[in-house]
N, C-alpha and C positions, 0 to 999 in steps of 0.2 A: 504494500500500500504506500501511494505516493507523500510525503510529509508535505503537511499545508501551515507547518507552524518550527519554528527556531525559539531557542532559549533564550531568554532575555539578556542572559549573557551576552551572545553570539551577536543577538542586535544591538545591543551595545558596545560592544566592539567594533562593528561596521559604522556606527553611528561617528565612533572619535576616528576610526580613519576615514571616513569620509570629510572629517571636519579639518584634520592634518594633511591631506590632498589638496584640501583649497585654499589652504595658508600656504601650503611652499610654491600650488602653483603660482599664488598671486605673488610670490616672490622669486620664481624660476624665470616670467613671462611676463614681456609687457602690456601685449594687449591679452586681454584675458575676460572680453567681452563681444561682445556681437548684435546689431541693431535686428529690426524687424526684418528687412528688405534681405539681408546676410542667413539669417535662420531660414527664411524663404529657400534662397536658392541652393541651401545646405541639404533642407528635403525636396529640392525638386518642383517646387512648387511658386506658381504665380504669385507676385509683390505688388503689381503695376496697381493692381485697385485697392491697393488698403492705405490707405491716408491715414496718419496719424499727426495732432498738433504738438505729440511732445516724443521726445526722443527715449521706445522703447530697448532696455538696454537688457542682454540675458547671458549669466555668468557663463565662464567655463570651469571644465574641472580637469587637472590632469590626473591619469593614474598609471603606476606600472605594471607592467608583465606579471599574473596574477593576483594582480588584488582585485577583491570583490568591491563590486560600486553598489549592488544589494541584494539583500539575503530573503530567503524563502520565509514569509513572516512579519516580515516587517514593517511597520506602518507607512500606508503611501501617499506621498505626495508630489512627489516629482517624475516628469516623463524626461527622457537621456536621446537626446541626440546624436550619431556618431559623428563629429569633425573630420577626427580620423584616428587611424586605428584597427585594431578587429578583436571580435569577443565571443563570448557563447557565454547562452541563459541555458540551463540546464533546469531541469528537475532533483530530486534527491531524495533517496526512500526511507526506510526508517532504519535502514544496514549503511548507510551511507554511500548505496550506488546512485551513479549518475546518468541519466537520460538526459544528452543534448538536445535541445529543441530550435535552435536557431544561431548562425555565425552572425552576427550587427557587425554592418562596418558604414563605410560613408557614405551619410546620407539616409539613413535605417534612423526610424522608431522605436525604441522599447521602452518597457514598464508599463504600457498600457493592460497589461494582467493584473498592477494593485487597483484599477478603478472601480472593478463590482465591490471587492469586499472592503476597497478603503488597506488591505496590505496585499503585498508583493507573492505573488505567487509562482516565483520563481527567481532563480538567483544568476546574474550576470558578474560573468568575472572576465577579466581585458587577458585577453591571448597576446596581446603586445601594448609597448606604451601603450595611451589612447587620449586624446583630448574630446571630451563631451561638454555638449551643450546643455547646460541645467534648462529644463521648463515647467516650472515650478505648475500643478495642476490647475492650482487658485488663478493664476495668471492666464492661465491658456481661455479657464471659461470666462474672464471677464474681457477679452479681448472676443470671443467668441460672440459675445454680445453684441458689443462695441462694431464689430466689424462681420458681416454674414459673412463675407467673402473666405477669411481665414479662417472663423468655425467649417464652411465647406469643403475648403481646400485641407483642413487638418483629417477630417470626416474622410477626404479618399486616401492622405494618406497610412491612415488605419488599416482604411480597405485593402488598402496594396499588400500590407504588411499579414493581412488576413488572409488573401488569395495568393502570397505565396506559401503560406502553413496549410492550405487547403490541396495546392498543389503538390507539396513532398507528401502526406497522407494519402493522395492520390495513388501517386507513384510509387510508396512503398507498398500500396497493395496489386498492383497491376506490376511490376515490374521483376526482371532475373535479379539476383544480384549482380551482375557484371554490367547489367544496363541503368543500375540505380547507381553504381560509381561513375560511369560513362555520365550519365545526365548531372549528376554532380558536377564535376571537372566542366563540361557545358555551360552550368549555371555560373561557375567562377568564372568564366575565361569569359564568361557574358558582364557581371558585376564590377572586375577590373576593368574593362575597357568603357564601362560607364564611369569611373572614376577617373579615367583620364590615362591609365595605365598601360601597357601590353596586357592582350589576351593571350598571347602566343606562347610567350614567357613568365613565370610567374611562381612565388613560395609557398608554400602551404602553413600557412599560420597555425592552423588547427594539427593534430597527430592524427595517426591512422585509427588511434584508439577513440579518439572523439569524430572522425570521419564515420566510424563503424557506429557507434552508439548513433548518432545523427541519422544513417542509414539503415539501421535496424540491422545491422550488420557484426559480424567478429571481427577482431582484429587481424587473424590471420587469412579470412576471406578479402580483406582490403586491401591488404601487402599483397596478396595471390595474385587478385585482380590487376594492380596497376603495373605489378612486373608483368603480365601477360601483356597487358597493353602495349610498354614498351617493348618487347617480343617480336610483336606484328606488326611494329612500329602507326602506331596512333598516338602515342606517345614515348617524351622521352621521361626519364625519373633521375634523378640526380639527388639521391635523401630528400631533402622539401622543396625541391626547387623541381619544377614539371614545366615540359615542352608541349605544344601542344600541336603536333603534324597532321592531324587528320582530320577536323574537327567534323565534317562531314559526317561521317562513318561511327564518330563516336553520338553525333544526335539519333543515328537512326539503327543504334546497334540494337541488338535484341539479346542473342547468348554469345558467346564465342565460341568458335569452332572446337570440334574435340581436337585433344593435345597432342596428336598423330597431324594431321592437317596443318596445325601452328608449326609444327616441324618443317613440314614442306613449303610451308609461305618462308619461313626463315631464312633455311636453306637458301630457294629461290634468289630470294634479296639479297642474299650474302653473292650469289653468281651472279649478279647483275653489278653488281657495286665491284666486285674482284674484276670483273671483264672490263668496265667502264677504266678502271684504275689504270689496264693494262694496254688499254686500248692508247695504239700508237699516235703522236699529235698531228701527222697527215692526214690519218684517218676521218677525224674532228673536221679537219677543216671541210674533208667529201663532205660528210652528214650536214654541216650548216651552211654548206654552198657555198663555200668561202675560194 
């Protein structure tokens, strides 16, 4: 059974490092704040129509690699913007296993799970630095008010945030294991190049073991997986750092072939790459017409 509640202790603890994260960052970093128009285009979302006569201003927070920004339980008030950064909100049962439920990185929503019961029901902890956007709840609805336009533009970005948690539940009941990594790797190489990134190239912030939990998966089906991938080359793997040569192939995979077949594609490619290598520079010039 999933835990819907932390020791008062434990909240309190996250309480003083959450308060300790915003004195150093306001002494790490200069600016360490963010207007309305800025938080807009942070989530994606249209500025143009919201006028405001005074200059709304909304902290940030930094945190490092591992620490929790909040705990399963805890009284909610504030929604967390990602700057940047990357993180997972997990679950945690009453053994102290963890069920990933989502990676937040730039431009992502969360804590939207403390608003029915007023606490958090579930816990985010930063997989790397991370700078967030505090938006404090109280704030949100009386802006919400104040302005239709951003209550509705916050209102879809929920929705987005919704319809991609609708969409991995989808998919882990419809899908092979080799095609719910494939759609994974997909979704990244999609979300980095929304940030501005390479899709091509790219690290894995998260481990294989929160890849799996996330995918309903083991650990050693994930490592299996992404070495086969590289194998048959749709990928390369290089420990957390992944290539990504086929992207095609990897939307529209289904299983991978049995591991007699991977032999012969391998093979294959290895003679084709050995002959290419051997292949004389006269030669080159016939094939390109030169």
């Amino acid at each position: 059974m999933l835990s819907t509640q932390t020791s008062d202790s434990r909240v309190e603890a996250n309480s003083t490092l959450h308060a300790t994260s915003t004195e150093a960052g306001w002494q790490r970093q200069g600016k360490l704040w963010s207007n309305l128009k800025e938080l807009c285009d942070v989530l994606r979302i249209p500025s143009a129509a919201i006028h405001t006569d005074e200059e709304l201003l909304f902290q940030h927070v930094q945190f490092k690699t591992g620490q929790r920004i909040h705990t399963i339980g805890q009284p909610f008030d504030t929604l967390y913007i990602v700057h940047s950064g990357f993180l997972k909100t997990v679950l945690i049962d009453e053994f102290g296993n963890e069920q990933v439920l989502s990676f937040p990185m730039k431009g992502d929503l969360f804590g939207v799970d403390g608003i029915h019961t007023k606490r958090y029901a579930s816990e985010a902890v930063a997989l790397s630095n991370c700078d967030l956007i505090l938006l404090p709840f109280k704030k949100l609805t009386a802006l919400g008010r104040a302005h239709v336009e951003f209550e509705h533009a916050m209102y879809s970005v929920m929705s987005r945030e919704l319809v991609r948690e609708q969409a991995m539940v989808s998919m882990l009941g419809a899908l092979s294991a080799e095609a719910r990594v494939a759609r994974f790797l997909v979704n990244l190489s999609e979300r980095y190049a929304e940030m501005g990134y390479s899709s091509k190239l790219f690290n894995l912030r998260m481990t294989r073991h929160e890849i799996g939990s996330y995918l309903g998966l083991t650990l050693e089906t994930v490592s299996r997986t992404l070495s086969a991938f590289n194998e048959i080359g749709l990928i390369s793997v290089d420990q957390r750092s992944i290539g990504i040569k086929d992207l095609d192939s990897l939307k529209t995979l289904r299983r991978l072939p049995p591991s007699s077949s991977r032999a012969k594609q391998v093979a294959s490619r290895k003679a084709k790459q050995l002959a290419q290598q051997e292949r004389p520079e006269g030669e080159w010039g016939q094939v390109a017409g030169v």
